[in-house]
C-alpha positions in Angstrom: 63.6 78.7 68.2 65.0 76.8 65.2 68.4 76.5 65.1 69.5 73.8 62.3 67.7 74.0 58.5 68.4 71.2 56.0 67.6 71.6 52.6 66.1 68.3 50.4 64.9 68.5 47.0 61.9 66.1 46.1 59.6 65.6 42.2 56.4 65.9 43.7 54.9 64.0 40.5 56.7 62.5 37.3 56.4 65.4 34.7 56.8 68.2 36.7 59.3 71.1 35.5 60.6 72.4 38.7 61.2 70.1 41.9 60.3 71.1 45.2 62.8 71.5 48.0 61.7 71.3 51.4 63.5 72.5 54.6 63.4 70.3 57.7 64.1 72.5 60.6 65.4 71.0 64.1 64.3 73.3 67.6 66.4 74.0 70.1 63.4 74.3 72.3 64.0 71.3 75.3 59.9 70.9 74.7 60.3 70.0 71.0 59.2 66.4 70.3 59.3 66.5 66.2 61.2 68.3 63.3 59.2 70.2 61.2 59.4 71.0 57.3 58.3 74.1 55.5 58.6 74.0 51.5 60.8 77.1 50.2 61.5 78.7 46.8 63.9 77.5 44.6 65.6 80.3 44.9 66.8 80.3 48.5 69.7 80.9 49.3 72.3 77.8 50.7 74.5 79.5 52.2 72.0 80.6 54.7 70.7 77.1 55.5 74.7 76.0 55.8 74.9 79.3 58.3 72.2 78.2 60.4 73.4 74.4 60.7 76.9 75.7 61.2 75.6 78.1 64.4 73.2 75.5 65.8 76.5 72.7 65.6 78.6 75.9 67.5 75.9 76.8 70.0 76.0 73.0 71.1 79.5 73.3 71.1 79.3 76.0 73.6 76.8 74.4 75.5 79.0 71.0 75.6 81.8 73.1 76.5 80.5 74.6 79.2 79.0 71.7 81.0 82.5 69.5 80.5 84.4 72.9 82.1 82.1 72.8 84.8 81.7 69.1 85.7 85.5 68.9 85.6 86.3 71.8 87.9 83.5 70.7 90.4 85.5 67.4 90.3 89.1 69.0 90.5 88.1 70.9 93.3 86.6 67.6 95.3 89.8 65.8 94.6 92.5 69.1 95.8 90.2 69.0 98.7 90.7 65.3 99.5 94.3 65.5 98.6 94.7 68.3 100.7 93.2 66.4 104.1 95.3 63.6 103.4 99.0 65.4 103.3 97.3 67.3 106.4 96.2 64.4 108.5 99.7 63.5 110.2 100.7 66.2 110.5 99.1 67.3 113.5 97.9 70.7 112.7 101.3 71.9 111.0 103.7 71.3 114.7 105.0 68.3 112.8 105.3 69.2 109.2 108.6 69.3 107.5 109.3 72.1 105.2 108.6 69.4 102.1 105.5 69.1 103.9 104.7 72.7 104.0 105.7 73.0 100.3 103.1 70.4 99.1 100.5 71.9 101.6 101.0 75.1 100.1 101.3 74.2 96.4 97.6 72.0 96.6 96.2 75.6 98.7 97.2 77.7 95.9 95.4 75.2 93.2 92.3 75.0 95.4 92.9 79.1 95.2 92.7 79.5 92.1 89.2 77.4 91.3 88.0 79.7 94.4 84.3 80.3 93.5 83.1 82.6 96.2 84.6 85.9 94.9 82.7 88.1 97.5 83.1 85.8 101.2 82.8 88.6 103.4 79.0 88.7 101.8 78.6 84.8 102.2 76.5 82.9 104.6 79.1 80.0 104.2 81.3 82.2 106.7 79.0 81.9 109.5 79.4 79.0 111.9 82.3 76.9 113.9 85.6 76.0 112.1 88.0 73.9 113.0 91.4 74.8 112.6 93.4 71.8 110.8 96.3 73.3 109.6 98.1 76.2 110.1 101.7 77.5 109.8 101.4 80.5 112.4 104.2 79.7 115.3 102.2 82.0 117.6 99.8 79.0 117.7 101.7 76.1 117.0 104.5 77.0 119.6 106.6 74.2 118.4 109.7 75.8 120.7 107.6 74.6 123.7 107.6 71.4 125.3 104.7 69.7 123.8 102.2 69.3 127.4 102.6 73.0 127.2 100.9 73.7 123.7 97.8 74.2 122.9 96.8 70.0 122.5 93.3 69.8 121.7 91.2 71.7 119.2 91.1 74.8 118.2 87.6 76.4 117.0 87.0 79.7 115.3 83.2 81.3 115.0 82.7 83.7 112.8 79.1 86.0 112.4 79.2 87.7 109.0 76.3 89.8 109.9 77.7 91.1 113.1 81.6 91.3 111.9 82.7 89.1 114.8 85.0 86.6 115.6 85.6 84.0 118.1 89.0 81.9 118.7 88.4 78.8 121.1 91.1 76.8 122.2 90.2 73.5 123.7 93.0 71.1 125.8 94.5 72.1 127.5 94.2 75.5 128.6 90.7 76.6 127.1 91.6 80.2 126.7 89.3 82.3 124.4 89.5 85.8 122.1 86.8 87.5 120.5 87.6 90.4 117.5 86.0 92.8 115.7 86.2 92.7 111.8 86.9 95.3 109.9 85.8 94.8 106.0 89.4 96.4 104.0 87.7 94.9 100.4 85.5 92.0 99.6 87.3 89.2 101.5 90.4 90.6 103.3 89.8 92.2 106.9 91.4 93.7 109.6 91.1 91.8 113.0 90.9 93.5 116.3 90.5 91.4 119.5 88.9 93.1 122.3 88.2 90.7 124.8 90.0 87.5 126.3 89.3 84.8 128.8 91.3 82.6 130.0 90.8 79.2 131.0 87.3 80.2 130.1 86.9 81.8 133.3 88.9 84.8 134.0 87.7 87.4 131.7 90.3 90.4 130.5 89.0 93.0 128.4 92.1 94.7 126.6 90.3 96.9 123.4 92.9 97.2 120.6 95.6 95.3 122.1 95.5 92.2 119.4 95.3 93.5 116.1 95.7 91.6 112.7 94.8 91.1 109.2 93.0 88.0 107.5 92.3 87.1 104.0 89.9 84.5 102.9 91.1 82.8 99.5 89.1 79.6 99.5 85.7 78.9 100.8 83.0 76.3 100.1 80.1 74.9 102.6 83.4 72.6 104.3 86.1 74.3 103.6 88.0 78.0 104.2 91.6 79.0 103.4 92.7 81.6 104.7 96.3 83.7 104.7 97.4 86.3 107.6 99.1 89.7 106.8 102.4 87.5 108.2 102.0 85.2 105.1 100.8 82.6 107.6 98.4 79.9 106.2 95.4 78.9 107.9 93.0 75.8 107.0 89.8 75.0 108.6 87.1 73.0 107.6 84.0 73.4 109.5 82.2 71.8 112.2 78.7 73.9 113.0 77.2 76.0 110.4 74.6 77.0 112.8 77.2 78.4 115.7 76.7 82.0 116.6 79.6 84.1 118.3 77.9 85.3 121.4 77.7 88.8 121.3 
């Protein structure tokens, strides 16, 4: 499709009344290899060849535009991310953050929020699989008011199967205990969690239907990383571990 016209008038011979004026026409096709010229009438109009070089120079525009915007969110995103795990690292998994700490978590969460491209996560494959919970300011499972051999020390996994709508929490070190949950879609990426199962130590299975019950949000999510925020206005941040992991069902 031709996109840019420039007019050029040439004497084809030495006594000719009238020159001729030629119009060199670039393509916007990514095939073309060559401009081309057609001759036109004296009486064309200019200001349509100066329209058509002023919406090819726009549709570039756009086109520049668009790839700038999208090479610098894509590069945005990668650098809140690695921001992010570096304010996280020491501060083993929120039990020692400081509330300046918690601030600066928080303010690079709600930048990493707001370039969020996965509008619809309850629909995305990136849900399925292991996470590993690497930050989180819930006290419920920090239990910084207890002496520290009796929190929860090692990791802590959470599986998630978006086609089955079920969850699994997995604590590690040292007291293994597990909870599996129903999800109940409330809109495209918030849901309402209800645990109906628990085993403790890994062992000693309980089944108590509707006893835990919660909400989750997801506001972030990418192949590595999910933020996500609790009806509490608790933060979670997990980054995952094994895409392939399947809560057992």
């Amino acid at each position: 499709m031709a996109v840019s016209c420039i007019t050029v008038t040439l004497p084809t011979r030495p006594n000719a009344h009238k020159p001729q004026q030629w119009c060199f026409t670039l393509s916007s096709s990514p095939n073309a290899t060559a401009i081309s010229a057609a001759q036109i009438s004296p009486s064309t109009n200019s200001f349509i060849v100066k329209a058509k070089i002023r919406d090819s120079l726009k549709w570039r525009t756009r086109v520049s535009s668009f790839m700038s915007g999208f090479f610098t969110k894509e590069k945005d995103i990668q650098t809140l991310k690695e921001e992010l795990h570096d304010t996280i690292k020491p501060l083993d998994r929120g039990a020692q953050a400081t509330a300046e700490d918690q601030d600066r978590v928080e303010q690079i969460a709600r930048k990493l929020e707001a370039l969020n491209k996965i509008k619809d996560p309850l629909k995305s494959n990136l849900l399925n699989g292991k996470w590993e919970l690497i930050y989180t300011t819930s006290q419920s499972i920090l239990q910084t008011q207890r002496p520290k051999f009796l929190r929860p020390n090692g990791k802590i996994y959470q599986g998630i199967n978006v086609d089955t709508l079920r969850a699994q929490n997995l604590e590690t070190w040292p007291f293994f205990n597990q909870a599996t949950a129903n999800l109940v879609p409330l809109n495209s990426r918030r849901v309402a969690v209800k645990f109906d199962s628990f085993k403790i130590a890994s062992l000693i299975p309980i089944k108590s239907r509707g006893s835990g019950r919660g909400q989750l949000e997801i506001t972030y999510l990418d192949e590595e990383l999910r933020i996500s925020r609790g009806n509490r206005e608790n933060l979670f941040i997990l980054k995952m571990v094994d895409p392939l992991y399947r809560v057992p069902l």
